[in-house]
C-alpha positions in Angstrom: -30.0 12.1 12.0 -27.5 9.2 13.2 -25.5 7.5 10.6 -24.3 4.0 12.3 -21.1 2.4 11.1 -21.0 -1.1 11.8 -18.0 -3.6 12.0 -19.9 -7.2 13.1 -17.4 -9.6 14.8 -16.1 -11.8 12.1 -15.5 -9.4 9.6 -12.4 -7.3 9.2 -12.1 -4.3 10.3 -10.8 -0.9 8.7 -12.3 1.7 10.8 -10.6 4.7 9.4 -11.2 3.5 5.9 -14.1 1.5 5.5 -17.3 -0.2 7.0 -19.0 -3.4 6.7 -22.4 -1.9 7.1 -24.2 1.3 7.3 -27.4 2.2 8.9 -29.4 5.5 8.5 -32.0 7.4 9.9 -34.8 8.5 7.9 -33.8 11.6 5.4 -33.3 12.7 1.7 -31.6 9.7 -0.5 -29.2 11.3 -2.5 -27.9 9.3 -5.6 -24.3 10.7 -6.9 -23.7 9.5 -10.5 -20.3 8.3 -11.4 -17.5 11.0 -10.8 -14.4 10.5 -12.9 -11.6 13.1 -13.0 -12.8 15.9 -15.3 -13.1 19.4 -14.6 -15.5 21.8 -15.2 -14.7 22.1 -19.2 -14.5 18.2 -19.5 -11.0 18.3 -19.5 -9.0 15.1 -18.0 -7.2 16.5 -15.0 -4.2 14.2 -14.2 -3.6 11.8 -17.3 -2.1 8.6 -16.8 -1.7 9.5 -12.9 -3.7 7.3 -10.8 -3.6 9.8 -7.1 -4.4 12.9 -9.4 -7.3 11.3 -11.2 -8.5 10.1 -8.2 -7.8 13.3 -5.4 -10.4 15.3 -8.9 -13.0 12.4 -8.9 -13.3 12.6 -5.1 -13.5 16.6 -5.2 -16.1 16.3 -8.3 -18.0 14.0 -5.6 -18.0 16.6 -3.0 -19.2 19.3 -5.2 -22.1 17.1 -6.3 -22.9 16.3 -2.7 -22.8 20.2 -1.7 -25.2 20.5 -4.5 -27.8 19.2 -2.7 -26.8 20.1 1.1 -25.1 16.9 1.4 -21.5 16.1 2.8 -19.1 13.6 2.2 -19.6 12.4 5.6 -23.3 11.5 4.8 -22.1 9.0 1.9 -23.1 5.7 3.4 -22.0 3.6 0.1 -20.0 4.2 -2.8 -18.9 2.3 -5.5 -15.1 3.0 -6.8 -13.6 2.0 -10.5 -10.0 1.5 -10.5 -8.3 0.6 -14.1 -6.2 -2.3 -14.4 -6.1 -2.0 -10.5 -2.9 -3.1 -9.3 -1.4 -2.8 -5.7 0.7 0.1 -7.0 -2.7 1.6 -8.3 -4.3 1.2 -5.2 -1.4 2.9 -3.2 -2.0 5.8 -5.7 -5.6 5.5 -5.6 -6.1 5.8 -2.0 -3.6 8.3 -1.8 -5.6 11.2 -3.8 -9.2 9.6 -2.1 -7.0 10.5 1.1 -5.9 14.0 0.0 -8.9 15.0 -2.1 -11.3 17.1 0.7 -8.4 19.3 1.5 -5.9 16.7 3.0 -8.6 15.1 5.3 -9.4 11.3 3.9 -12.8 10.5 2.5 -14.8 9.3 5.4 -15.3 5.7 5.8 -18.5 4.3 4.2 -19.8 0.8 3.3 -17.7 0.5 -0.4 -16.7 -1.7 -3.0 -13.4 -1.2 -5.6 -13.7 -2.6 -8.8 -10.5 -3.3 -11.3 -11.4 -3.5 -14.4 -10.3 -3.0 -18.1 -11.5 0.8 -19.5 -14.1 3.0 -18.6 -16.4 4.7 -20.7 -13.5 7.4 -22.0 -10.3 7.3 -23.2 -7.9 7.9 -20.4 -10.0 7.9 -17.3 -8.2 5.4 -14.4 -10.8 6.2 -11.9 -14.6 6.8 -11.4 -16.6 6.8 -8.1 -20.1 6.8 -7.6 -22.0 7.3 -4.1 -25.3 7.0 -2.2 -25.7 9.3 0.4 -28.4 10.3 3.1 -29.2 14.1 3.9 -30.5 14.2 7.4 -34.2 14.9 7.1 
């Protein structure tokens, strides 16, 4: 299976971080629901820290991926929700994304971040969600 990252000429580019578009061969569509930073219990890991919340919702993503064979490397979009995103809650944000599989960064994938006001429980800063494609 070939996963394609694609930067077309025009667009910015953030190789290491991010693509424009991503292509796929055929395989198994996974579909990871939105991982926030709870642990196993429901607990919060990392209240009121932006890196921490993130670095647990990016782990939480990998252990749905392994779930089903997958990888974080076969994530070819994800959506991430950032509260009250701010540049200093970015810098934090991608910080834990960046340390979350073991000190490796998340590998680059077509995303989107979204600021926005709350999310669906009390303390949570963070929540990703992901598409991935299992090679066939």
């Amino acid at each position: 299976m070939a996963i394609q990252h694609v930067n077309p000429k025009g667009l910015f580019e953030l190789p290491k971080a991010f693509s424009q578009v991503v292509t796929s061969d055929p395989g198994k569509l996974v579909f990871v629901a939105g991982q926030g930073s709870f642990d196993a219990d429901m607990k919060l890991v990392g209240q009121g820290d932006y890196r921490a919340q993130a670095a647990q919702a990016f782990r939480n993503l990998r252990t749905a991926l392994a779930a089903v064979g997958a990888r974080p490397e076969h994530v070819v979009s994800s959506t991430m929700y950032v509260v009250n995103l701010s540049p200093a809650a970015l810098e934090a944000f991608t910080a834990g994304m960046n340390e979350a599989l073991d000190g490796r960064p998340f590998p680059p994938n077509a995303s989107t971040l979204v600021g926005l006001q709350s999310l669906a429980f009390p303390g949570m800063l963070v929540e990703v969600c992901a598409t991935a494609v299992v090679p066939a």
